[in-house]
N, C-alpha and C positions, 0 to 999 in steps of 0.2 A: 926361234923359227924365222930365217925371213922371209922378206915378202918374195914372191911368185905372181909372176906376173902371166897366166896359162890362159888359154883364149876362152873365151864364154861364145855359147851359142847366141846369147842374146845379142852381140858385136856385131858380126857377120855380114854383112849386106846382103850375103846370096841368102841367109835364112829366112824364109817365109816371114812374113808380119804377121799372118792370123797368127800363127802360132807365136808369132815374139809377145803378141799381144795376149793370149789365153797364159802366157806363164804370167806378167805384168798383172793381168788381170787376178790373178790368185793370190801375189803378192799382197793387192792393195786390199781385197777382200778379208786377207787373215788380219793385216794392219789394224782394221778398221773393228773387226768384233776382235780382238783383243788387248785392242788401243794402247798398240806398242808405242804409241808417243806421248803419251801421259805425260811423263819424265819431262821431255820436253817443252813442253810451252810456256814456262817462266823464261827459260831461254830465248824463245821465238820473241816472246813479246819482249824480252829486252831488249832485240835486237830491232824490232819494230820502235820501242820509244829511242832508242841512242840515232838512230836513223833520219829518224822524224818524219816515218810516212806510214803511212796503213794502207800501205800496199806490197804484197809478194808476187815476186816474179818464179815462180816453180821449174828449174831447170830440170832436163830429163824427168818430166813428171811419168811415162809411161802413159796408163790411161785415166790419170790425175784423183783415181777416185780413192786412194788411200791418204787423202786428203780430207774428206766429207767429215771423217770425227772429227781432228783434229782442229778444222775451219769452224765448226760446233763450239768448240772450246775456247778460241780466239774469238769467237764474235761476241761472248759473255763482255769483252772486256775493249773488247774493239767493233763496235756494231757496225762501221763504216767498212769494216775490213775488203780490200778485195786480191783475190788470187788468180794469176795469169799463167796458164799452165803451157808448157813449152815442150819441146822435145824434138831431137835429130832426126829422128823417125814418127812426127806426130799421129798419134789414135785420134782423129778426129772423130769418129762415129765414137768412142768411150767419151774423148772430152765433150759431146755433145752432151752425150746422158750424162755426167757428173754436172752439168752447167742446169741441166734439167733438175737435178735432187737438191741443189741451191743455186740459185739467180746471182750473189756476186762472184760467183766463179766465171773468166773467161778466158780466152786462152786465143793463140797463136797457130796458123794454118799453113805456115811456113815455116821449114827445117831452122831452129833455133840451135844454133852451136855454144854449147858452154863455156869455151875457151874464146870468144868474140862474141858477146851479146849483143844485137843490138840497142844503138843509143837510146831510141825511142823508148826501150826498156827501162823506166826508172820505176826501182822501189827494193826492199829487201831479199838480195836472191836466197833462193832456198834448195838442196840438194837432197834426197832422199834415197838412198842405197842404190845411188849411182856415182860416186868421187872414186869408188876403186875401180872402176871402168877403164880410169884413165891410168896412163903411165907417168912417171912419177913429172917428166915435162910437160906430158900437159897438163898435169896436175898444176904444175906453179902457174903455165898459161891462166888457170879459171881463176884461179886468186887474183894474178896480176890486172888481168883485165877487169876485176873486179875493184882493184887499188884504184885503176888507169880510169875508172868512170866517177871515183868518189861515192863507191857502193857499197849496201853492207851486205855480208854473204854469212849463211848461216850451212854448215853440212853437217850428215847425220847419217850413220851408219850403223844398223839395226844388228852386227854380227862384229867379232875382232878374230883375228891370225889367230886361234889358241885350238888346241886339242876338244876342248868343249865343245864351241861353236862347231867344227868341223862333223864332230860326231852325231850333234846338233842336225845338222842340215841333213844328215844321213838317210831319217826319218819323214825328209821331206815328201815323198813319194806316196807316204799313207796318208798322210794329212790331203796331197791333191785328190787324193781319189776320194776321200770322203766326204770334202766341201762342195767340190766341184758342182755338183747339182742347185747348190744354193748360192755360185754365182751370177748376179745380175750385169747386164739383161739375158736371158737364158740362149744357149746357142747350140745347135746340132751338131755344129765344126765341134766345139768345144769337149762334146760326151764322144765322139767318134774319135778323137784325138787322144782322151785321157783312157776310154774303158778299151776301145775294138781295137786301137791302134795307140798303143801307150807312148805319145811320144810326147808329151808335155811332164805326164811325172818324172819322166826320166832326163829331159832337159833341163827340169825344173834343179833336179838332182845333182845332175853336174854343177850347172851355173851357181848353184847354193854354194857345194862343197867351193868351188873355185872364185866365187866372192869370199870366203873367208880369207882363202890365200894371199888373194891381193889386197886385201884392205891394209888400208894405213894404220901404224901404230900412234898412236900419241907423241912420243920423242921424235917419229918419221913426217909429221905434220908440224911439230913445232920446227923441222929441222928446214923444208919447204918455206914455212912461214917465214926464214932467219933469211934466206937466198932472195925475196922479192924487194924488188927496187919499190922504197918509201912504205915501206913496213914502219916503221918507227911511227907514222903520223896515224895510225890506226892502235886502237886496242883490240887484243885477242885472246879467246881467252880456249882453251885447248882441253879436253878431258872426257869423262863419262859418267854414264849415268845408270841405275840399276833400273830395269824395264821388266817385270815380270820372272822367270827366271835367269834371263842373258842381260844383256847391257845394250845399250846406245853410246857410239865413241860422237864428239861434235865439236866443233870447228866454228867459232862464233869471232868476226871480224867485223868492228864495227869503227867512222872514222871518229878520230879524236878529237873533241871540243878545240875551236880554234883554227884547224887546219884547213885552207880553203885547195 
């Protein structure tokens, strides 16, 4: 199956933010009680010691709070750690309360673009089921810019292009309607949205199904990987991971001893 690149609600500029923010928000809330990144953080932290900072820069973090386990689990082994949550479209009142449920969380109040970080930005960037957002050039953009600062970049993507996943995401829609109540901090947009006027489950719906479509395959990332200028002087290391019953695909590019 290839990749399909079909537009998501969550892209959009004319789409509402409360609402880009209550699907975001459901995202990070199911993340977090079912700690789809488990998998994960032997990776992060390699990525953090090959780097040599104990510091993350969270690109398209959304409302940074499907971060809260995961920064849990990092601090066991990185107590200094800290996480700076960014985004095209930032949720400051989310990134507030997430900075509120742990103090080294901080984050960015102006529109951070992944494909041109800014410099002041150092530290491990990190991407969270947002690299299929982009098309396959700006895809090489967030890499290269990430070569072009001497940085290391870690993605992750919670679904892959398959029949599974797809059928997967299908189911989306029950799950919003039954968590919903127990997302924090509690919102009257949010219940009028999902119960009276159902347009989050059903956004949610789409945007699911059509993240599978675009996500990158493994051979479609190592193939990106091969195209950036001073690849060579970085190690990467490309594949997946089994998360519950789906997978996490990740993308770990860190620079190589020696290279200045």
């Amino acid at each position: 199956m290839g990749r399909i690149h079909v537009f998501e609600f969550e892209d959009q500029k004319w789409f509402p933010n409360f609402l880009r923010n209550y699907g975001t928000d459901f995202l990070q809330f199911l993340s977090n009680k079912v700690k789809m990144y488990q998998p994960v953080v032997p990776i992060i932290e390699k990525g953090l010691r090959q780097s040599k900072t104990n510091r993350i820069i969270d690109l398209g973090s959304g409302g940074g709070g499907g971060l809260l386990w995961l920064n849990t689990e990092l601090k066991k082994n990185s107590p200094d750690l800290k996480i700076v949550l960014t985004d095209f479209y930032p949720n400051i009142s989310a990134f507030t309360y997430t900075q509120k449920q742990a103090d080294n969380f901080l984050f960015e109040e102006k529109p951070v673009d992944a494909r041109n970080v800014p410099v002041n930005l150092k530290g491990l960037r990190t991407q969270f089921l947002s690299f299929h957002h982009f098309k396959p050039k700006e895809a090489k953009q967030i890499l290269q810019n990430a070569i072009d600062a001497a940085s290391g970049i870690a993605i992750f993507e919670a679904q892959e292009r398959s029949i599974p996943s797809i059928l997967a995401m299908i189911f989306s829609p029950l799950t919003v309607l039954f968590v919903t109540p127990f997302i924090r901090p509690f919102k009257w947009g949010r219940i009028i949205f999902t119960y009276l006027i159902p347009i989050v489950p059903l956004f949610v719906l789409w945007d699911g199904v059509v993240s599978s479509l675009r996500t990158y395959s493994i051979k479609e990332m190592e193939a990106l990987v091969a195209s950036l200028k001073g690849t060579e002087t970085y190690d990467w290391e490309i594949s997946k991971v089994k998360s519950g019953p789906g997978v996490v695909l990740y993308l770990l590019g860190t620079k190589k001893e020696g290279n200045s």
